[in-house]
C-alpha positions in Angstrom: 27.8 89.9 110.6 25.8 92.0 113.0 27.5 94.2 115.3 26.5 95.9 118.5 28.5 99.2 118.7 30.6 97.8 122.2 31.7 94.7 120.4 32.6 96.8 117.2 34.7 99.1 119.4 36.1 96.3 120.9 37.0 94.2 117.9 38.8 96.8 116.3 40.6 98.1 119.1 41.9 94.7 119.7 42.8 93.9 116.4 44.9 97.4 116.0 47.1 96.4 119.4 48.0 92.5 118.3 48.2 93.5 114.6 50.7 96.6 115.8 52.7 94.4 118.5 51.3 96.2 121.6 51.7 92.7 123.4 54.6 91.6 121.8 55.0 90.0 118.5 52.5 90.9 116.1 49.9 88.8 115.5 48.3 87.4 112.2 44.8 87.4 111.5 44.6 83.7 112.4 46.4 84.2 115.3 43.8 87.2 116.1 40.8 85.1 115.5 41.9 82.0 117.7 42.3 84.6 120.2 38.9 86.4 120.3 37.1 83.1 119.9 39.2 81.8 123.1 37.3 85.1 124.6 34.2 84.1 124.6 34.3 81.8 127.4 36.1 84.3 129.7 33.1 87.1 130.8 35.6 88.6 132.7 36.9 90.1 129.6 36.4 93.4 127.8 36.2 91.2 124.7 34.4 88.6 126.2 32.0 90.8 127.7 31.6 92.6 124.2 30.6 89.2 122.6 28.1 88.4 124.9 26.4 91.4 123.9 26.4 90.8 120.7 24.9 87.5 121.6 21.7 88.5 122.9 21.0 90.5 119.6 19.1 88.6 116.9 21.3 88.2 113.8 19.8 86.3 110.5 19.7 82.9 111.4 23.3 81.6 110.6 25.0 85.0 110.5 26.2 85.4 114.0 29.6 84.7 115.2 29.4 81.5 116.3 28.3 79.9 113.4 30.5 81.7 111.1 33.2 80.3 113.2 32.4 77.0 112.0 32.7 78.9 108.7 36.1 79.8 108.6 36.2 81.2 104.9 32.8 82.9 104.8 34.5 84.4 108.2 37.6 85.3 106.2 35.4 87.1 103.9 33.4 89.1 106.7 36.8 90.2 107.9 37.9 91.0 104.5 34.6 93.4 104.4 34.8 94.3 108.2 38.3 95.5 107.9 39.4 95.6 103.5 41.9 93.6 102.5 44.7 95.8 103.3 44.5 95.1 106.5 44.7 91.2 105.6 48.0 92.6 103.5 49.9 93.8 106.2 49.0 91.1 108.6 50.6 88.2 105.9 53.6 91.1 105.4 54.5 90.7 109.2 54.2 87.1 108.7 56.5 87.2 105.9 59.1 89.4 107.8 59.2 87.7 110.9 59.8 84.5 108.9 62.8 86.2 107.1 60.9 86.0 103.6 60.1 90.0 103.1 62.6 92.2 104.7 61.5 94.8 107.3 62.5 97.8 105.6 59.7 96.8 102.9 57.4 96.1 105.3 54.0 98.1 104.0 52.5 100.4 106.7 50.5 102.6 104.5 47.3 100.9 104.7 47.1 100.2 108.5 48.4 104.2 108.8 45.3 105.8 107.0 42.8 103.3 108.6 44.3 104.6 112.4 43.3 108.2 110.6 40.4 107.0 110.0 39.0 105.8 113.0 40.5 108.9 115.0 38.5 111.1 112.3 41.7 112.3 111.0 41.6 113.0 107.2 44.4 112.9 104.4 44.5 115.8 102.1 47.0 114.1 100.1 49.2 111.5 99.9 52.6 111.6 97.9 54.3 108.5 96.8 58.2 109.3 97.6 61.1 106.7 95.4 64.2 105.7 97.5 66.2 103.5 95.7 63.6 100.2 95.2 61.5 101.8 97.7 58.4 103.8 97.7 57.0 105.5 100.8 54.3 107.3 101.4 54.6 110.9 102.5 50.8 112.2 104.2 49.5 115.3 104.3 46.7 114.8 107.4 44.1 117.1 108.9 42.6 116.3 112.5 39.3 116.8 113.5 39.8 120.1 114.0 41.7 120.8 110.8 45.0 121.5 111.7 47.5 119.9 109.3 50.6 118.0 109.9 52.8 115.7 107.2 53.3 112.2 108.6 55.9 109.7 106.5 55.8 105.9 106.4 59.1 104.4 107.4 60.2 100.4 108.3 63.6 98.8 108.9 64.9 96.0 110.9 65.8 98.0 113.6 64.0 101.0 114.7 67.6 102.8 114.2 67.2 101.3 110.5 63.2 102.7 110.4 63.9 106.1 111.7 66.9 106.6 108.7 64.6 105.0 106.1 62.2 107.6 107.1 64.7 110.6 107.6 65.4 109.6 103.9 62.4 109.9 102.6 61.6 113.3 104.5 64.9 114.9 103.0 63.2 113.5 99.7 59.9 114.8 99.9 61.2 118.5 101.2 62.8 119.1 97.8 59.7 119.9 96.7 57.6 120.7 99.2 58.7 123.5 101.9 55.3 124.1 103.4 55.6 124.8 106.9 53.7 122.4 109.1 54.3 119.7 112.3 56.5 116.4 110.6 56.5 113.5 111.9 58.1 110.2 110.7 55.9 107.0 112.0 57.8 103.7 111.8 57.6 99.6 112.2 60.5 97.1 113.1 61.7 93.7 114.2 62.4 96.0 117.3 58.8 98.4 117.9 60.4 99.7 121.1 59.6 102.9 122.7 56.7 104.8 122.5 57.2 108.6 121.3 60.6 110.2 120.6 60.9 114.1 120.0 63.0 115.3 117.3 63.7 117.1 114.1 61.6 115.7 112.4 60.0 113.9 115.5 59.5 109.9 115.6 56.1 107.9 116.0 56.4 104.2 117.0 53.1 102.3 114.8 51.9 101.2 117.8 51.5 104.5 119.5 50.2 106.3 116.2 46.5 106.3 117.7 47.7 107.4 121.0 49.8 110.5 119.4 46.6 111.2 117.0 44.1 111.7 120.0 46.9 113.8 122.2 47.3 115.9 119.0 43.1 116.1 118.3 
């Protein structure tokens, strides 16, 4: 599925706010999809806008957007390469929790943490899978682009009270054997996703601000 760089920008941007709740709920990837194809008709729109340039490339016959929306599992695949499946993971995971089948505090925020890294040219160095209980969270070790270090733990829970203890949990956990010195930061998902940054020892990163905190701290 061809891509002009705008309409890639745009598209993942996008898809990172509804996936995170920015506007709300979260969104599936179904729910994402009915939403950018509802954009195409409105040029008054960043993503509308974005499409239309993409329109006036030349993509293999059959290969642009519109026909793979009459496609919708050869579309599912693109996604699948556009994005990996993990994505896909933690889209049907919100699903699942907000339908009371998975609970929050097992909601897995891994994947969707190293691909914000990714796209703010953050790197891990290392990433240490910590046991609570039933639970394992992931404890990173990041560098950004200009290679200063900082440990960032996964944490969920109903509440964000519940995520920020889950994490606090797992930090106590992963400092018994590790005592290096750097900036921590626990980054966590709920049912509630309020707030934006909270200060603290160790400090607290709401999901859907991660890529805001990662640019400030570039």
């Amino acid at each position: 599925m061809p891509m002009s760089p705008t309409f890639s920008a745009a598209l993942t941007s996008s898809i990172d706010e509804f996936m995170t709740g920015k506007y709300g709920r979260p969104r599936t990837l179904v729910e994402i999809i009915t939403w950018l194809s509802n954009q195409l008709v409105k040029s008054n729109h960043p993503i509308g806008k974005a499409f239309e340039l993409a329109t006036r490339e030349e993509p293999e016959d059959g290969n642009d957007f519109f026909s793979l929306l009459k496609a919708p599992k050869r579309l599912k695949g693109e996604l699948e390469a556009f994005l990996s499946p993990g994505i896909i993971n933690f889209s049907t995971s919100i699903e699942r929790a907000m339908l009371g089948q998975l609970p929050w505090n097992q909601l897995p925020l891994e994947f969707l943490m190293v691909w914000i890294f990714g796209r703010n040219r953050w790197t891990v160095e290392n990433a240490k899978p910590i046991k609570v209980g039933e639970m394992t969270r992931i404890a990173f070790i990041v560098r950004n682009p200009s290679g200063i270090p900082f440990l960032l733990i996964s944490a969920s829970g109903d509440t964000d009270e519940c995520a920020e203890k889950q994490g606090k949990v797992v930090h106590a956990e992963f400092t018994k054997t590790f005592s290096e010195d750097l900036p921590r930061f626990i980054v966590t998902i709920s049912n509630e996703n309020e707030g934006k940054f909270k200060q603290g020892l160790p400090g607290v990163i709401r999901l859907h601000y991660l890529s805001n905190f990662l640019i400030s701290h570039s």
